[in-house]
C-alpha positions in Angstrom: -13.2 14.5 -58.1 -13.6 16.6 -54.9 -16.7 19.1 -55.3 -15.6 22.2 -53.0 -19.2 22.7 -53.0 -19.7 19.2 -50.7 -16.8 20.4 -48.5 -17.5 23.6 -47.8 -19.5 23.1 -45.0 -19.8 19.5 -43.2 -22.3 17.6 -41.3 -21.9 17.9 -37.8 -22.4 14.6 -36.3 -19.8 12.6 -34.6 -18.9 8.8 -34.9 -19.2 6.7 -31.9 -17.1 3.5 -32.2 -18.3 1.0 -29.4 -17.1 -2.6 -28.4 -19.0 -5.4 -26.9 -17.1 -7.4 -25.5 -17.8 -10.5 -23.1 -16.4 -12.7 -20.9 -17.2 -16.8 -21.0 -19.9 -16.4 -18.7 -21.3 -13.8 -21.0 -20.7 -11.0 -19.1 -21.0 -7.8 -20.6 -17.7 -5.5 -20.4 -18.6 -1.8 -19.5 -16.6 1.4 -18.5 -17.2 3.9 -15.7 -16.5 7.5 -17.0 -16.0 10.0 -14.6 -17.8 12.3 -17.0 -21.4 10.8 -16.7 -23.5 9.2 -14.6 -23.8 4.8 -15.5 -21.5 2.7 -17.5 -21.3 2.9 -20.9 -19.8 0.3 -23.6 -16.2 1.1 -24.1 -15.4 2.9 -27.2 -15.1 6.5 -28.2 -15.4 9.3 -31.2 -13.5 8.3 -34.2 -10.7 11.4 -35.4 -11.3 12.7 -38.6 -10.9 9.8 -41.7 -9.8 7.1 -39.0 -12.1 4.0 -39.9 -14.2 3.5 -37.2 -13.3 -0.2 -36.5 -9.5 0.8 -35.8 -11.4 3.7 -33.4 -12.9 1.6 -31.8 -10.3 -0.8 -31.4 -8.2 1.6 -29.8 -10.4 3.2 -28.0 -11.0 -0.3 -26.5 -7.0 -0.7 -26.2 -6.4 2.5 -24.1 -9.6 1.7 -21.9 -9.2 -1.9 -20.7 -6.3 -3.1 -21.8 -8.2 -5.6 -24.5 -6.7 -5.5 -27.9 -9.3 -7.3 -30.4 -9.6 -7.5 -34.1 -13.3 -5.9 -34.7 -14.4 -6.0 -38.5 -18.3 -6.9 -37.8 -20.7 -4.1 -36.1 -23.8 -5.5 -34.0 -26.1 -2.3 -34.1 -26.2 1.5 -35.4 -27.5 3.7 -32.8 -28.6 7.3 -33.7 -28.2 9.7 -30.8 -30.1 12.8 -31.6 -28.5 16.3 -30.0 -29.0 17.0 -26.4 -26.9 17.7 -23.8 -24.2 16.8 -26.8 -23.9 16.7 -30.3 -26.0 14.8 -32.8 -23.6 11.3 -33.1 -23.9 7.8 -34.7 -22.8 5.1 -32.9 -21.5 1.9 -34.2 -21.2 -1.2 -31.7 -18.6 -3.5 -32.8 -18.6 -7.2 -31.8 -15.4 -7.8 -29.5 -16.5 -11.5 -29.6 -15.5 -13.0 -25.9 -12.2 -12.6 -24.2 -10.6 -13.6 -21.3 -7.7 -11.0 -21.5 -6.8 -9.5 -18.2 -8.1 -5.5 -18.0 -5.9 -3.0 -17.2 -7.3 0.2 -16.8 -5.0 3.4 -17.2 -5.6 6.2 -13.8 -8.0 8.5 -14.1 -6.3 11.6 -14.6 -4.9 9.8 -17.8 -8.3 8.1 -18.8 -10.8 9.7 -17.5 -12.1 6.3 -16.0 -13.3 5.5 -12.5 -12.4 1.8 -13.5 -13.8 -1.3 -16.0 -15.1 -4.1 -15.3 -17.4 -7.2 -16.7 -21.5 -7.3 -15.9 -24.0 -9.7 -15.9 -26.7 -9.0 -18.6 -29.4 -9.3 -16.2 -27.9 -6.3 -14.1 -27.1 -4.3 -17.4 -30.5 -1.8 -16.2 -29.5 -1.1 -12.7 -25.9 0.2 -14.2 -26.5 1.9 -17.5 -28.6 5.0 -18.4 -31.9 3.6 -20.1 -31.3 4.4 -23.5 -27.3 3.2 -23.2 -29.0 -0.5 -21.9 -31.2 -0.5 -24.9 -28.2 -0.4 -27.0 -26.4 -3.4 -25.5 -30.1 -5.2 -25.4 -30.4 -4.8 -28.9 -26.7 -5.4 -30.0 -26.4 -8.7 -27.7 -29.7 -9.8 -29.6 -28.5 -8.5 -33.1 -26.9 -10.3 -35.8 -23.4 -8.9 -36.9 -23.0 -7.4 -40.4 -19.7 -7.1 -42.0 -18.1 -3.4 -41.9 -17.3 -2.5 -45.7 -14.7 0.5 -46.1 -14.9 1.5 -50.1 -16.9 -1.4 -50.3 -14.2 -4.4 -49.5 -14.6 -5.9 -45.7 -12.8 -4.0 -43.5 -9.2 -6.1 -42.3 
């Protein structure tokens, strides 16, 4: 039963759906948005009801050209509100690949380009707190994602 009460007026905190993904060598695979200074983990806000897996799946898709089945997350990041909105961010594990990456132009994608970095150089690319997040989620141990409490297909 829906309480209109509970409805009436929801939280306003967005859902980050992020992929790590690496390449045999271990490389990490980042994106450069022409929006913000560094690379960030490629991924995006999940639409309204879309499981956050399938986000960032196609996020990931539309990106890089990688198409991966992600079903375990590696870390949950809290972003307080700053420059943006208040958002939780949930870091997938994209396991290794060695898919080719195709990245769509910018004025489609809003990407200056993709590409794969070496963990040790994941500091000198990535805002600080965006490098934490891949520290900890390379370090992490994957949990299963549970939609209505069943793992997630």
């Amino acid at each position: 039963m829906r309480d209109p009460r509970l409805l009436a007026k929801p939280p306003v905190c967005r859902l980050g759906c992020l992929a790590l993904v690496r390449n045999p060598r271990g490389d990490v695979l980042l994106v450069d948005p022409d929006y913000m200074d560094g690379l960030i983990l490629p991924g995006g806000a999940a639409r309204p009801n879309e499981p956050p897996h399938e986000a960032a799946a196609h996020h990931l898709l539309a990106q890089t050209g990688v198409s991966l089945r992600l079903t375990h997350v590696l870390a949950v990041d809290f972003t307080p509100a700053d420059r943006y909105l208040e958002r939780l961010n949930l870091v997938f594990d994209g396991g290794t690949t060695t898919q080719q990456l195709t990245v769509p132009p910018q004025h489609h994608s809003g990407l200056l380009g993709a590409r794969f970095v070496p963990v040790q150089q994941i500091g000198q690319v990535m805002a600080p707190a965006q490098a934490a997040r891949v520290a900890e989620a390379i370090t992490g141990h994957a949990v299963p994602l549970l939609l209505h409490g069943q793992r997630a297909a």
